[in-house]
N, C-alpha and C positions, 0 to 999 in steps of 0.2 A: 746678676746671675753669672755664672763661671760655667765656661764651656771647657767639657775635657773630649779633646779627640782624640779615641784608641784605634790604632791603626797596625795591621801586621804586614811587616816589611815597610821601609823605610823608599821614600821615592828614589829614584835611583836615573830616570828620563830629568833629563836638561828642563822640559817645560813644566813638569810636575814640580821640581825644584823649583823653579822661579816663580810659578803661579802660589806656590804654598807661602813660601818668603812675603811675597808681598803679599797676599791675604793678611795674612800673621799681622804683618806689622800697621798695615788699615786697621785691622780688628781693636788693636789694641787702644783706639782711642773711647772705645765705645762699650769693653768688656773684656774682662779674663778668659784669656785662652789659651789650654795647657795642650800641644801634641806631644802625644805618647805613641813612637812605633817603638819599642823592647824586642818585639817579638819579631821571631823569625819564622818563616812559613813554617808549619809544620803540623798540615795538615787542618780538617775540620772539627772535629772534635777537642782538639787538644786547644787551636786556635780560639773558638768560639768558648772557651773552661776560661783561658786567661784573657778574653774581652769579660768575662761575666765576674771574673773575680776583681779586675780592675776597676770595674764601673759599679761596686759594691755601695750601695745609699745614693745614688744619682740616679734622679730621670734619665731612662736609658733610653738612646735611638739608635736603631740595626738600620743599617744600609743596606738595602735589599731589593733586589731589582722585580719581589714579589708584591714587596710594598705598596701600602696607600700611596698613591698620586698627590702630591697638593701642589696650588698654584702659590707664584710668590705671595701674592696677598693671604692665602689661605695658613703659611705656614706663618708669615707677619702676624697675625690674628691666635695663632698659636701661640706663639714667643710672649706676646704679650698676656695669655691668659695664663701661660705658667710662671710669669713675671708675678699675675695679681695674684695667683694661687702660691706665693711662697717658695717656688721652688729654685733653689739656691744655686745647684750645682745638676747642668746635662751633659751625661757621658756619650756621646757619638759613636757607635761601635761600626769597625770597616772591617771588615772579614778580610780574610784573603781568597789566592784560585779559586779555592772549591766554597768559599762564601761560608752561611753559617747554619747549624746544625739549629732544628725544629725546636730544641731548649731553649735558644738564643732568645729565637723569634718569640715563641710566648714567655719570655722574664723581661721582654723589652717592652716600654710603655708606648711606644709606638715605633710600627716598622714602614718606612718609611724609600720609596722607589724613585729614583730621579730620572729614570727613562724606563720603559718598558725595552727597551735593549739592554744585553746586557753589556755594563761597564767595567773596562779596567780599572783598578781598583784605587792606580792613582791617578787617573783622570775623576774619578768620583770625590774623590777628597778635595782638589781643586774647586772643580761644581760648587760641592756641600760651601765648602768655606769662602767660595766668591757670595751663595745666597746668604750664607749668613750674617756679611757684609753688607749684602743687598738690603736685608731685614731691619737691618741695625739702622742705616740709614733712612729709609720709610718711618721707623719709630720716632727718630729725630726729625722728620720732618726735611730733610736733607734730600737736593736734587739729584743724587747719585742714580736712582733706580727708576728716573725718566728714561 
């Protein structure tokens, strides 16, 4: 499975940078993973048009601090049933300031909250990309996510 992470605005915080790097380069032992920040803030509507048009034929996931909760194991359990269900390629969508407009949220196949506060948006990408790390290793059976 290939992971695409669409992000508007590019990290630009010291620790955002460095946490993303190394995610990245962990990831890479275990699955494809493309970030994509192109875009430049510019707004909610316009933002949440070019996450929807980028993330065109992929499982889409909106980061949304509305979103379903799940625990690490619950989204582990996920990953793997859209492993057996075929699905090839998940697009991650990260909004920007003003997040993402009500079209986003229902064209996405699950919207998805990582704290009930709301997050800066590059500390959210960090998170996303340490758990998905985290997942990766649980599926392998790998001591990481003790």
């Amino acid at each position: 499975m290939k992971w695409k992470i669409l992000a508007i605005g590019k990290p630009s915080l010291a620790y955002a940078k460095t946490g993303v790097a190394e995610y990245l380069k962990r990831l890479q032992r275990y699955s494809s993973v493309e970030l994509i920040h192109q875009w430049k803030e510019s707004g909610k509507e316009k933002n949440s048009a070019n996450l929807l048009n980028a993330s065109e034929g992929c499982f889409r996931i909106a980061l949304d601090e509305r979103g379903e909760s799940l625990t690490t194991a619950q989204l582990e359990k996920s990953v793997k049933n859209w492993q057996m269900d075929g699905v090839k390629r998940v697009a991650v969508l990260i909004g920007g300031a003003d997040g993402h407009t009500e079209e986003l949220r229902k064209k996405s196949d699950l919207v998805l909250g990582l704290s009930s506060l709301t997050m800066q948006h590059e500390l959210a990408l960090v998170v996303f990309l340490e758990q998905v790390y985290r997942v990766h290793t649980m599926i392998k059976g790998e001591p990481y996510h003790r």
